[in-house]
N, C-alpha and C positions, 0 to 999 in steps of 0.2 A: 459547395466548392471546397477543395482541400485545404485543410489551416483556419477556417473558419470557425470552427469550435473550439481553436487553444484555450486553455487558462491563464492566467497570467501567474504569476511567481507567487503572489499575494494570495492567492485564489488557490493555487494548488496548496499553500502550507495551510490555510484555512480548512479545505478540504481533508486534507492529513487529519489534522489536529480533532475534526470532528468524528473522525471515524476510528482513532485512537480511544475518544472517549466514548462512543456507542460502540463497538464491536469487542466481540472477547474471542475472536478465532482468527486465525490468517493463516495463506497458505506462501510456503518460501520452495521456491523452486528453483532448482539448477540442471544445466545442461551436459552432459559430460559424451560425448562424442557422438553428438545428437540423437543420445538417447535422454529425454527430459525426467525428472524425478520429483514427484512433490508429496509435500510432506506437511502434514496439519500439524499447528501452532496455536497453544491458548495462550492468552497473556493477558493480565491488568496493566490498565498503562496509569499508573499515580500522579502522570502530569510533569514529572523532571526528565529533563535532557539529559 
C-alpha cells in the first residue's frame, strides 16, 4: 500500500547521519530545463553541522 514504508523524521536523520559516516562519495544532481546533470562528490564528514 502507498505511504506504508515512510520514515519518520527521527529515522530519516538517523538514517542521514549513518551514512554521512560510512560513505566517502555522493552524487548531487540538478535539473536545468529537463536536461538532468550529475556530478560525483567525495567528502569526509568530521561529524559538525
Amino acid at each position: 500500500m502507498p505511504g506504508e514504508d515512510l520514515r519518520s523524521t527521527q529515522q530519516r536523520a538517523a538514517d542521514t547521519l549513518v551514512r554521512l559516516e560510512q560513505d566517502n562519495d555522493l552524487w548531487i544532481t540538478t535539473a536545468s530545463e529537463g536536461r538532468p546533470w550529475l556530478v560525483p562528490l567525495s567528502f569526509h564528514w568530521t561529524g559538525q553541522v
